[in-house]
C-alpha positions in Angstrom: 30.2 0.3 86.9 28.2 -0.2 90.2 27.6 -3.8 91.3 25.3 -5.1 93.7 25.1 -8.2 95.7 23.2 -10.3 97.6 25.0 -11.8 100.7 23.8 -15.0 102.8 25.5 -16.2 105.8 25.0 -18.2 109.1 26.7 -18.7 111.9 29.8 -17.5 114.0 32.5 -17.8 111.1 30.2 -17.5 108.3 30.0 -14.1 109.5 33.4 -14.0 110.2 34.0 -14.9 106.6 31.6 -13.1 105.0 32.8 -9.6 106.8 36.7 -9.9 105.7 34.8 -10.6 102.1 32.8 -7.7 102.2 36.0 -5.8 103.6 38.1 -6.9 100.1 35.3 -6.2 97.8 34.1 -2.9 98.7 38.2 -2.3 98.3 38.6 -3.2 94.9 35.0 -2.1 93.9 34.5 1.0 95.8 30.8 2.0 94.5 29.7 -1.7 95.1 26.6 -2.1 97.0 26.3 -5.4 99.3 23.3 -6.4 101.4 21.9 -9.9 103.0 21.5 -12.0 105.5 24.4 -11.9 107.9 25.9 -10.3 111.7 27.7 -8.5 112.9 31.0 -9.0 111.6 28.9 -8.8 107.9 27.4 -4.9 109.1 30.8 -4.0 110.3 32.4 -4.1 107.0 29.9 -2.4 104.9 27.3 -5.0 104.3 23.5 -3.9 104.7 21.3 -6.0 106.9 18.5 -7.1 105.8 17.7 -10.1 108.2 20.3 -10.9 111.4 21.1 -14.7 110.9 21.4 -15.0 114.9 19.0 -16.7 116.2 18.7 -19.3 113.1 21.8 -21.2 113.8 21.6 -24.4 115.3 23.5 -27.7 115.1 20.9 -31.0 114.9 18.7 -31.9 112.8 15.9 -32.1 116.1 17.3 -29.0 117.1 16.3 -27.0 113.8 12.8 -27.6 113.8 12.0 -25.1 116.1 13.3 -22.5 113.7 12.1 -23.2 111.0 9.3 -20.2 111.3 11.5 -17.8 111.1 14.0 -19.2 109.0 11.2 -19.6 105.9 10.2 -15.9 107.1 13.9 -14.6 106.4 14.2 -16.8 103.2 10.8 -15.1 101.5 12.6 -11.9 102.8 15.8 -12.3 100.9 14.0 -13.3 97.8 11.8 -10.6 98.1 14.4 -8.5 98.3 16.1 -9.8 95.2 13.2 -9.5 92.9 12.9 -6.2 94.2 16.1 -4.7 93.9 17.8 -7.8 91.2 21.7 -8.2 92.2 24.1 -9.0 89.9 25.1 -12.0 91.7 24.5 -14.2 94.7 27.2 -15.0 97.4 26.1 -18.0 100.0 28.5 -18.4 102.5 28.5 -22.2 104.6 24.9 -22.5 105.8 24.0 -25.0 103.7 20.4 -26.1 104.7 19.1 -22.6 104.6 21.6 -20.9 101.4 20.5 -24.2 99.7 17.3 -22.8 99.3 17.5 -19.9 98.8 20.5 -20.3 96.0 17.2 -22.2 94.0 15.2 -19.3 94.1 17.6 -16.9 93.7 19.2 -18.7 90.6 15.6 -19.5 89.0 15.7 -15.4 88.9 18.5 -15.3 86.3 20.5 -14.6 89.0 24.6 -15.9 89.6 25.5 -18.0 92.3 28.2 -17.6 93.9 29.6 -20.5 96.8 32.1 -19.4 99.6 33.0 -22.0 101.6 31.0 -25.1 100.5 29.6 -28.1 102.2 32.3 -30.6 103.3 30.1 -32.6 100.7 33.3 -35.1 101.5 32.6 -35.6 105.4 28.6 -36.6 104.8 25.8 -36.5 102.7 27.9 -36.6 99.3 24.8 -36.6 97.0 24.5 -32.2 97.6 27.3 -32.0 95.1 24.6 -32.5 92.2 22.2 -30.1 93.9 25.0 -27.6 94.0 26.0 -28.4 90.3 22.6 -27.4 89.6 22.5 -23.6 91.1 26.2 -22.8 91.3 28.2 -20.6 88.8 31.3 -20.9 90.9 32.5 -22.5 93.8 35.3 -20.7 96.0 36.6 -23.8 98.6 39.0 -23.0 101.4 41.0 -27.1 101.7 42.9 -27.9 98.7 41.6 -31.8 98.4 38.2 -30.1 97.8 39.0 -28.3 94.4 39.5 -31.9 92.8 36.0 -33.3 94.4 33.9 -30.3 92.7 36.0 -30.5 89.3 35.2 -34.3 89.2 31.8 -33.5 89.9 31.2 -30.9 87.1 31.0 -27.8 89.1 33.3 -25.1 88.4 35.6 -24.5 91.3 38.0 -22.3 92.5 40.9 -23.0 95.4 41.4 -19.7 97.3 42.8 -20.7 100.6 41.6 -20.6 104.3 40.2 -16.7 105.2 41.3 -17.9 109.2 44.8 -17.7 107.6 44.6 -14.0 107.2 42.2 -13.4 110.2 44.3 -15.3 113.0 44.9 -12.1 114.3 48.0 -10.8 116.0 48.3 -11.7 119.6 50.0 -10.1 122.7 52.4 -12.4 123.6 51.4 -15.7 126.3 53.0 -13.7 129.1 52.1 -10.2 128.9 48.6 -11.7 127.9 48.3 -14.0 131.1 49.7 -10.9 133.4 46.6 -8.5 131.8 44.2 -11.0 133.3 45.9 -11.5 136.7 47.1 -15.0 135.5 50.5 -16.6 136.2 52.1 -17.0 133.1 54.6 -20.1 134.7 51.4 -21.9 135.1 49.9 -24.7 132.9 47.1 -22.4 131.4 44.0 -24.6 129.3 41.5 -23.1 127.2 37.8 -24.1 126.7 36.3 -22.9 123.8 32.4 -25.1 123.9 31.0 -23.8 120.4 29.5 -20.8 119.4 26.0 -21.7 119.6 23.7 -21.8 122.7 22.4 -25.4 122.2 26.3 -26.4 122.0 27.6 -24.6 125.0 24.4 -26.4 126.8 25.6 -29.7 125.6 29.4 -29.5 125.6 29.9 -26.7 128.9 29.0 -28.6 131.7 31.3 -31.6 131.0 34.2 -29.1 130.1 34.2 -27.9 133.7 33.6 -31.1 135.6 36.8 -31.9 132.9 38.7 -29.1 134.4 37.8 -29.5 138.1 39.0 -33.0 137.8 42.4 -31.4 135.5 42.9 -29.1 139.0 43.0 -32.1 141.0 45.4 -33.8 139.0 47.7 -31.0 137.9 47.8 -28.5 141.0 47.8 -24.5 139.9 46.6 -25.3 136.3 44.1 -22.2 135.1 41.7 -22.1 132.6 40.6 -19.3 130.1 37.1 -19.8 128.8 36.7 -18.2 124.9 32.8 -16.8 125.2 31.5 -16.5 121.5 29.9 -13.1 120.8 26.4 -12.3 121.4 25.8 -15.2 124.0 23.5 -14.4 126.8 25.1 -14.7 130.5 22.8 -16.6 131.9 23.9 -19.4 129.2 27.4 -19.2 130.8 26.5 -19.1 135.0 23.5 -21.1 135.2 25.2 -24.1 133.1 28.3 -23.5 135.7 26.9 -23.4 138.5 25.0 -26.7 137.7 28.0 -28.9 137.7 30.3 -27.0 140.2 31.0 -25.1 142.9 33.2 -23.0 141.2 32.0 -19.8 139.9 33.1 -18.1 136.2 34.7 -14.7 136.6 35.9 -11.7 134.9 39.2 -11.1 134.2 41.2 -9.0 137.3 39.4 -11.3 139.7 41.8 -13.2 141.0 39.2 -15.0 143.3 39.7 -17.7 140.8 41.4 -19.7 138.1 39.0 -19.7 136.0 38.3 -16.6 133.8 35.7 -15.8 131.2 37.4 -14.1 127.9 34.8 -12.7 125.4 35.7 -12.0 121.6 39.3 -12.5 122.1 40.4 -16.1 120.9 42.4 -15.8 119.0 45.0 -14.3 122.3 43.2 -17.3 124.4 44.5 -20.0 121.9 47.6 -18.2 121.8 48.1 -17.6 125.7 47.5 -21.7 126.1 49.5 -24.6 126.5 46.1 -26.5 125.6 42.7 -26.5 124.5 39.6 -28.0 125.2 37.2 -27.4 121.8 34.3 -28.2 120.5 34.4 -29.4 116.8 34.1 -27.0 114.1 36.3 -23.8 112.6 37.3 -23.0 116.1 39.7 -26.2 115.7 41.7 -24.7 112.4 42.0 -21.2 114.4 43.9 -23.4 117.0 45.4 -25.3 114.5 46.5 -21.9 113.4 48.2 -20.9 116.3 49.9 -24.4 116.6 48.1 -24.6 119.9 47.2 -28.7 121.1 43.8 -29.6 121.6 41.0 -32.2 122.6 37.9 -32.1 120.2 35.0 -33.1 121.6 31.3 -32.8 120.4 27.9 -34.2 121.6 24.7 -33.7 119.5 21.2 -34.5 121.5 20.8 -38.5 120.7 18.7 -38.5 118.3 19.9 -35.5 116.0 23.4 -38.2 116.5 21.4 -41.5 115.7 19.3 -40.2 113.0 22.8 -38.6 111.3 25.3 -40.8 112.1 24.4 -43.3 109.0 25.0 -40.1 106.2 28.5 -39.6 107.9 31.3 -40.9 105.1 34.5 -40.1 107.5 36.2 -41.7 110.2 36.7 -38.7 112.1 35.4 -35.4 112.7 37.7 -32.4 113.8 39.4 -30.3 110.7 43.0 -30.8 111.6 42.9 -34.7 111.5 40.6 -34.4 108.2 43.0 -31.9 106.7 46.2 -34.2 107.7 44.6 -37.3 107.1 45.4 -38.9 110.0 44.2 -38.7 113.8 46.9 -36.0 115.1 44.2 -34.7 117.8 42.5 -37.0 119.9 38.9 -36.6 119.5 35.8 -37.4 122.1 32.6 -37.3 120.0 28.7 -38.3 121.6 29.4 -41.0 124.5 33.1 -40.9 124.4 33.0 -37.0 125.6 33.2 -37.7 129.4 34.7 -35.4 131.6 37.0 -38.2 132.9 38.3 -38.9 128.9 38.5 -35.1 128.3 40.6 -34.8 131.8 42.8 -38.5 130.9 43.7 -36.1 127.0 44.4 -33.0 128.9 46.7 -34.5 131.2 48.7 -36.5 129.1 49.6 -33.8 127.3 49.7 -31.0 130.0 52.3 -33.7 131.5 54.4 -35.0 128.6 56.0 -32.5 127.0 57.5 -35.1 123.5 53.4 -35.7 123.1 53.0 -31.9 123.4 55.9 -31.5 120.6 54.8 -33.9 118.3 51.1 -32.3 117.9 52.3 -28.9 117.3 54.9 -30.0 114.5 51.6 -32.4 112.9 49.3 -29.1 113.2 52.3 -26.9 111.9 52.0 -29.5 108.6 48.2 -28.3 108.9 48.5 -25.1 108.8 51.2 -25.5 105.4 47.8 -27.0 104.1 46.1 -23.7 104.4 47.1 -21.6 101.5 48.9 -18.5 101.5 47.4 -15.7 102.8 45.1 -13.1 101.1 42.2 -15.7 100.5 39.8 -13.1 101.3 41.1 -10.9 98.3 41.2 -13.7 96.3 37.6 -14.8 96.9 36.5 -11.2 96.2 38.2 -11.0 93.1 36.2 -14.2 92.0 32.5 -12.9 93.0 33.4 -9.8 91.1 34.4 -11.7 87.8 31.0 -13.4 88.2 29.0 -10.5 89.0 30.6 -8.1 86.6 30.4 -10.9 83.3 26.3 -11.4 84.9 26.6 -7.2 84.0 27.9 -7.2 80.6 25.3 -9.2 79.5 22.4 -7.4 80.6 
């Protein structure tokens, strides 16, 4: 029996995510055909592209207007698609503002929804759950605390564990990793990872370096490895730079400078570092992964922040203190992110090794949180029960 599925994901991880899916499927259901909206990561592992989801990401509600053109364009594209060639089931991946509409139109086909990696509908703007209650056959959440939310709610859910767990990749070792990039591995050695978008590396780069030219002052010989998110145009990276600084980014080899620009490679950058400077979001659980301490910090423009702010139903905002349930990270978020706090964080911990300690044994209790590995397989397993039961029927 051949299946077919329609695929919709957005974003840096969701594509992440949504290729070590595709990966697992097309393993246990070799004839399978998978198509959607997606990247990279998505195309790599089999999946068909129908529309390219970069481009449409954004954080801010401001911030999206501007594409909201082609975002309706690739939605009517997707559907058309689907009434065209009908899939036997739906998989949204994250993305909520866009997959939420198309999971209505999709679903008002006769067609099964599946969710992979839903809302954190228990951070802000709680009332989605009944809109997902309406369109969703299953649910597939990566924290443990969120299978109880969706069972209260009515929506049938599945716990399958975090797919980072599995895709933390293998690293070099610090040493040999530092030596390949002309770095001294007996140096204190930060990384700066400023989001995956190019409105958040506008809004959160510039601070980060004035942060680190202040952390050079203050701890002599410290270098720095920035983590460059795929498919990010240079000119995003230098001009931003060389706003704020003297200093200019390099490539690894040169040793003209501390400071060395690392595409695709994070996961050896989080594990090469004694520290990292991130911007909020999955990129925090990949550290929290590696054990690796950190500073979250986030700035939205101000109005996106003011006009959101009120639907927020947290205290805090980085994964790893939501996941313990307790602030274990310190956290810089709008007006607090300062390149003075951000440099005050780093150096306390850059210089007291017991305050190191104590956050990598409080993210090690994160990581236990996780799940076991093999969530990817597990989630596949799931969309195929729902697609292949949306099969016998027909």
């Amino acid at each position: 029996m051949s299946v077919r599925l329609l695929l919709s994901c957005g974003e840096a991880s969701g594509d992440l995510y949504a290729g070590a899916l595709t990966r697992e499927l097309r393993a246990l259901s070799p004839g399978l055909t998978i198509a959607g909206l997606g990247g990279p990561h998505f195309a790599a592992a089999g999946g068909g592209l129908i529309a390219d989801y970069r481009g449409l990401s954004v954080t801010g509600l401001t911030e999206a207007v501007g594409k909201l053109p082609r975002s309706w364009a690739t939605l009517r594209r997707l559907v058309a698609s689907a009434r065209r060639d009908r899939p036997d089931a739906l998989v949204v991946v994250d993305f909520p503002d866009f997959n939420f509409r198309l999971a209505r139109r999709i679903k008002q086909l006769g067609v099964p929804v599946v969710y992979y990696v839903s809302p954190q509908i228990w951070a802000w703007r709680p009332g989605r759950l009944k809109a997902i209650r309406a369109f969703a056959d299953r649910v597939l959440v990566i924290f443990p605390f969120e299978e109880r939310i969706y069972r209260e709610g009515g929506v049938p859910v599945e716990f399958v564990g975090h797919p980072l767990v599995d895709l933390a990749a293998a690293t070099v070792g610090r040493d040999e990793y530092l030596r390949r990039l002309g770095l001294d591995p007996r140096a204190p050695t930060v990384a700066i990872l400023p989001g995956s978008r190019p409105n958040e590396v506008r809004q959160m780069l510039p601070t980060l370096v004035r942060a680190a030219d202040r952390i050079s002052a203050r701890v002599p010989g410290t270098q720095f490895l920035l983590a460059r998110a795929p498919n990010l145009e240079d000119g995003l990276f230098r001009y931003r730079v060389r706003d704020v600084s003297e200093r200019s980014l390099t490539r690894p080899g040169d040793d003209s400078e501390s400071l060395v620009v690392i595409e695709n490679d994070t996961d050896n950058v989080l594990a090469a570092a004694d520290l990292t400077l991130i911007a909020s979001g999955t990129a925090t659980v990949q550290a929290a992964l590696h054990g690796t301490p950190m500073v979250i910090v986030y700035r939205l423009s101000p109005i996106t922040y003011k006009l959101g702010r009120p639907l927020v139903i947290v205290d805090t905002y980085g994964m790893p203190n939501l996941i313990a349930g307790a602030p274990i990270v310190p956290e810089l978020i709008q007006d607090d992110f300062t390149a003075e706090a951000v440099a005050d964080q780093a150096i306390a911990l850059l210089t007291d090794p017991d305050r190191a300690a104590a956050m990598r044994a409080a993210l090690a209790r994160v990581r236990a949180c996780l799940g076991a590995a093999g969530a990817s397989r597990r989630a596949a397993q799931s969309v195929l029960d729902v697609a292949t039961r949306a099969v016998t029927k027909t």
